[in-house]
N, C-alpha and C positions, 0 to 999 in steps of 0.2 A: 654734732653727730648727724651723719648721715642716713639716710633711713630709704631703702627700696621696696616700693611695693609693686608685684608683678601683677597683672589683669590677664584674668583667664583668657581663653579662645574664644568662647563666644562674646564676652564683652568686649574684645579688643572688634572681634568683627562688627559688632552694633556699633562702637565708636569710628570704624573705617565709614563704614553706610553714613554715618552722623553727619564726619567730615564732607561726606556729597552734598547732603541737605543745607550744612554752612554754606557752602560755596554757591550753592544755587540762590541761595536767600540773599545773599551778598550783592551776587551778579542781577539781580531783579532789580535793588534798590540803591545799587551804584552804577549809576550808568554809563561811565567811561570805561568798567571794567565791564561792562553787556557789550559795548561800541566797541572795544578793540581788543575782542575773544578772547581775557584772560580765562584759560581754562578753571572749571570748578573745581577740580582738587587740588589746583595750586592756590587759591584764595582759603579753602576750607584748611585743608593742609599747613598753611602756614600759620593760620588761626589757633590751631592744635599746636603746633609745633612752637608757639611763643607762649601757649600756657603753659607748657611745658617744661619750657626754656626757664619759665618765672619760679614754676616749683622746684629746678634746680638749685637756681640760686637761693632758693631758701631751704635747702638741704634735702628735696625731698626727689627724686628719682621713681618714675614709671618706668617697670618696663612690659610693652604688650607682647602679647602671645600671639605671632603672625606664621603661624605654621605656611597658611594657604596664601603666602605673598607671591612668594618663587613660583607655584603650580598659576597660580593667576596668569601672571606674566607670561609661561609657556602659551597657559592655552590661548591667549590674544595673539603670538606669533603663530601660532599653528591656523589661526581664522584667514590670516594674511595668505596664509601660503596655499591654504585649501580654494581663497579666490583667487587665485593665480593660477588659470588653465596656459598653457601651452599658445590660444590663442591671445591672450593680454601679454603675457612675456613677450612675442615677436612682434606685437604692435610695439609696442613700448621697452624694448632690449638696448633700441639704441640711447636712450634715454639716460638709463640706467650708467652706461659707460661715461658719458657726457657731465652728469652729475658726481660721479666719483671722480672725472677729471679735477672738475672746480672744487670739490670738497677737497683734494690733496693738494690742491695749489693754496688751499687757505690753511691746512694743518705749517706746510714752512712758513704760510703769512706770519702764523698764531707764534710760533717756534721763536721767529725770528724780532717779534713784539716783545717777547715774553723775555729773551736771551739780554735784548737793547736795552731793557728797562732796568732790570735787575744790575744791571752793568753800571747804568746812570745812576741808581741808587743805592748803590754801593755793597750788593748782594752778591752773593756768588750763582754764575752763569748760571748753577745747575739748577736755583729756585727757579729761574726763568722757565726751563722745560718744565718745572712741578709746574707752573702759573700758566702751563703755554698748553699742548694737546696734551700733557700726560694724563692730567686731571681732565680738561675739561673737553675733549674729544675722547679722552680714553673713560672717563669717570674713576669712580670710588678702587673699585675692583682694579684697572691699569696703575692708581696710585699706589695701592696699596703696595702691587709688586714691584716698581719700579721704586718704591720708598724701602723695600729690603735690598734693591740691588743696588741702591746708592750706600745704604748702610757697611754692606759686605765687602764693594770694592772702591768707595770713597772716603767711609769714617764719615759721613752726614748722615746726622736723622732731619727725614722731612718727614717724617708720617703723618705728624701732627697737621702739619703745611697744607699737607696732600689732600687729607682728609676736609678742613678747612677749606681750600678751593675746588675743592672736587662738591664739596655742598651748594657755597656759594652760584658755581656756575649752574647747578640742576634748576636752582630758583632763580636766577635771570635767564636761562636758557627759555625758563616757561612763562616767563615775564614777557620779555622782547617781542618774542615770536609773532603773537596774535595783530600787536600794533605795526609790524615792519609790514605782515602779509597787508593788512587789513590797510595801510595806508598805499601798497601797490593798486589793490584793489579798487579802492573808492581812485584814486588820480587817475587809473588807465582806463576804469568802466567795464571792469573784466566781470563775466558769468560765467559759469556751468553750463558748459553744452549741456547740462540735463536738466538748468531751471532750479529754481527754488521754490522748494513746497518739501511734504513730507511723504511725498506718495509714488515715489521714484520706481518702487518696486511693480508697481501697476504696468507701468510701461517699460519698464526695464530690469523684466527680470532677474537678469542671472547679476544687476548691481548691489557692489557690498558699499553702504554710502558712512559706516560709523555716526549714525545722528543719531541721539538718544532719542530723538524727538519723533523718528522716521515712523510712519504708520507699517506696521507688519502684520500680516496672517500667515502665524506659527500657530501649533500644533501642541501639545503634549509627546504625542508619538516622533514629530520633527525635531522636540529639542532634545529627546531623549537618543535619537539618531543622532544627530549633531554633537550632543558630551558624550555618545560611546564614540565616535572618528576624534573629536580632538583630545579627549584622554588617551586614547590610543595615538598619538603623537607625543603628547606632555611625556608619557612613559617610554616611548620608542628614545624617545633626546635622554630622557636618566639613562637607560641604558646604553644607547652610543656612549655619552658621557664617561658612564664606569667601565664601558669597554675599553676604547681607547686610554684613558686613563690608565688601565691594569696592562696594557698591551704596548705602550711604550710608543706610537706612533705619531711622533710631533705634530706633523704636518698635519692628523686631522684635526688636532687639537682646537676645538671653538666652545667659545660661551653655548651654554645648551638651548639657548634660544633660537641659536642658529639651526642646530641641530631640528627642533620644532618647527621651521617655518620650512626648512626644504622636506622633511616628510610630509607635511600637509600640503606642497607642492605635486611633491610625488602622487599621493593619493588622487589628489585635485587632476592630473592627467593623467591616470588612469581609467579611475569613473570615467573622463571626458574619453578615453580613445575605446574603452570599451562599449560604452555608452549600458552600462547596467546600472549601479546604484550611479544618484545623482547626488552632491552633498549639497543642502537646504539651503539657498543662500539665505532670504531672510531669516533663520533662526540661526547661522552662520555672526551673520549682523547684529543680532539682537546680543548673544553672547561672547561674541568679541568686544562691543561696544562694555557691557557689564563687566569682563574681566578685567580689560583697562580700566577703566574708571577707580575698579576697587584694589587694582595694583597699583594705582598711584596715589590715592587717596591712602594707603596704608604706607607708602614711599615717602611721602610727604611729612604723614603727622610723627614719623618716628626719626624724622629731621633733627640731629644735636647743633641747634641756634648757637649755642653759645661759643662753638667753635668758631665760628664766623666772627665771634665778640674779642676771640683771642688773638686774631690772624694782627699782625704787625703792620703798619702802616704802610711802608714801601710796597708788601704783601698786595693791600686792599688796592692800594694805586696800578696796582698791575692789571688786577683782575677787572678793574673799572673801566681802564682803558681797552682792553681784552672786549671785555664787552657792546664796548662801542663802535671796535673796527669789525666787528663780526656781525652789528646789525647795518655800517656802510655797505660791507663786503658784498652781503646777502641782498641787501637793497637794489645795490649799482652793477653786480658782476652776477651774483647765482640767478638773479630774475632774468636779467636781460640772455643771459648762455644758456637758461633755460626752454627759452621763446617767445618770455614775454608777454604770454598768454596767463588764463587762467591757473592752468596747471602748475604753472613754474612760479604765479605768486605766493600757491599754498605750500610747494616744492620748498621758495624760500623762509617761509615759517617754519617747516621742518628743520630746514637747518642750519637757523638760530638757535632751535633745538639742542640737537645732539653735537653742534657745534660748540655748545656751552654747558654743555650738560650730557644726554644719554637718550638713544635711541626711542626707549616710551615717552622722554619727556618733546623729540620730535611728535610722536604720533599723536599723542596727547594736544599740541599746539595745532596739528592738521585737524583733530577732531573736532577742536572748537571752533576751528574757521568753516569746513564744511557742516558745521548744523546750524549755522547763518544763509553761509552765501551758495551752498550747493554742490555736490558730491564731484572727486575727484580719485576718480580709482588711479590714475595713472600715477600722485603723488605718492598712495599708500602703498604702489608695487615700488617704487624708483629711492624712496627715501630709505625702508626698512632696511631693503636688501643691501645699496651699501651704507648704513650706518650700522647696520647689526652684524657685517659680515666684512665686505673691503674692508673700511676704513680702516679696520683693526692692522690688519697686512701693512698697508702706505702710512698709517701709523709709527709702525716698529720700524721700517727703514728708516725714515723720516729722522726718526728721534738718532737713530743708533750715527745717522751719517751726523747730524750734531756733535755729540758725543766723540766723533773721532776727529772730527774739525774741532773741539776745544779742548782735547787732550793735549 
């Protein structure tokens, strides 16, 4: 017999909070994982996520009460967007385009790995796109729908598949990451134009560095400023969201987090061209860093492991190989098209990221490398924007021009 026991709201958030403490306590007393920035909610997180896994298999099922997962998540894109004045976009625009080039030349890389393998191992092509960006450039949500349209107009259930590599790749995405930047970094002898310490905001104001660590002087009255502008984003995106949703308008159609990060854009050059209110950056920082943290730390621990236990052989052989060409890729091609500087070795952490997993689980890998080696605003404007927003677009081509090349 089976038996679910659900954990209220407040104890599931004391258990997210928990999952940080895991993870910090880990990263102290293991030192390869301090040395090569596996981020704390992916160690805590999967702590959780294998106890869990165990009380399955022994018939017993959790399920937490994550009302405030989704609202987290906005608000961490709404911080992005709120530091993104008008002057950081046109230092760094071109950037941005450059980056989505090479992220869409590795989505056919991915396609075209994922298509070969399945082919060799005697699967049908179409697993290959589930093993290729469906899942792991698009994540959970792009498998999900792309596992009804296979359903509807091929007679194949991958859901299960979907679900299963679209897990696997979130927790290598956040694996990879920190060790690919982190060994650019130590071989090339890359810093921080802005130095390494905790005190960034003394001299550099209007920097938003995401370190937990970063010393700040916030307010009461700042942070209380700061969650009325970015609730007022989290809520502007629900309603874009159910707007367009009710009004039929395809083409605005985006994940609502897109929606969150370009109002807090907007707001962000407003205040700038008006020059009346200012938004706080340190307390901007303070809680953006905290909403990530407890958005993934809740992403994490409600992780179903045992999917991953079910996934089919040929299945794992994909994803493993998937994995390795995508920390070469990032290694040899997104560092070096980057510029090869600093920027562009936390850029490729990123996106080992959301190249294998999902947009927070990039920002997540940059976090933990800038509160080591030193803040990089440019990576957290250039990564979000196309992996929360492009990619999605060069995605669906991508895929569809497949699909009518194996038809």
């Amino acid at each position: 017999m089976h038996t679910t026991y659900t954990i209220g709201e407040l104890e599931s958030f004391l258990i997210a909070i928990f999952v940080l403490f895991i993870g910090h306590s880990i990263n102290r007393h293991v030192r390869v994982f301090r040395q090569y920035n596996i981020p704390e909610p992916i160690v805590g997180g999967l702590v959780v996520a294998a106890g869990v896994a165990f009380l399955h298999f022994q018939n017993i099922s959790l399920d937490f009460s994550l009302s405030l997962q989704n609202t987290l998540m906005l608000m961490f894109f709404s911080t992005i967007g709120l530091s993104a004045n008008y002057k950081l976009l046109l230092s760094g625009g071109k950037k941005v385009f450059i980056f989505l080039g090479v992220a869409s030349i590795y989505i056919v890389i991915q396609n075209a790995v994922g298509v070969s393998l399945a082919n060799l191992l005697g699967l049908d092509p179409i697993m290959g796109l589930i093993a290729g960006s469906i899942t792991l450039s698009g994540g959970h949500g792009t498998g999900v729908a792309w596992s009804q349209t296979f359903a509807e107009n091929y007679g194949i259930n991958t859901l299960e598949f979907a679900m299963a590599a679209a897990t696997f790749g979130l927790i290598m995405g956040g694996i990879i990451g920190g060790p690919v930047a982190q060994r650019l970094i130590g071989k090339h002898n890359l810093v921080s134009r802005y130095g390494i310490g905790r005190k960034h905001h003394s001299e550099h104001p209007h920097l938003v560095t995401y370190d937990q660590l970063e010393e700040d002087q916030v307010t009461a009255k700042t942070i209380l400023e700061t969650l009325f502008v970015l609730l007022l984003c989290v809520a502007g995106s629900k309603w874009l969201t159910l707007w367009i949703s009710q009004s039929g308008i395809a083409w605005l159609k985006m994940p609502d987090f897109v929606y969150a990060l370009f109002l807090g854009v907007i707001i962000a050059n407003i205040t700038e061209l008006t020059r009346g209110y200012k938004p706080h950056t340190e307390s901007i920082d303070v809680i953006g860093t905290v909403a990530l943290s407890l958005f993934l730390s809740m992403a994490l621990m409600t992780l179903k492991l045992w999917e991953i236990f079910d996934l089919a052989i040929p299945l794992l052989v994909i994803l493993l190989v998937q994995t390795a060409v995508l920390a070469m890729f990032a290694y040899f091609v997104t560092f070096k098209v980057m510029g090869s500087n600093y920027d562009a070795a936390v850029i490729t952490g990123g996106h080992c990221g959301f190249g294998m997993g999902a947009t927070p689980t990039a920002v997540m890998n940059m976090g933990a490398l800038v509160s080591r080696t030193g803040p990089s605003p440019q990576a957290f404007m250039v990564v979000p924007i196309v992996g929360a927003f492009f990619i999605d677009i060069v995605n669906l081509i991508v895929l569809q021009g497949y699909l009518s090349f194996m038809k």
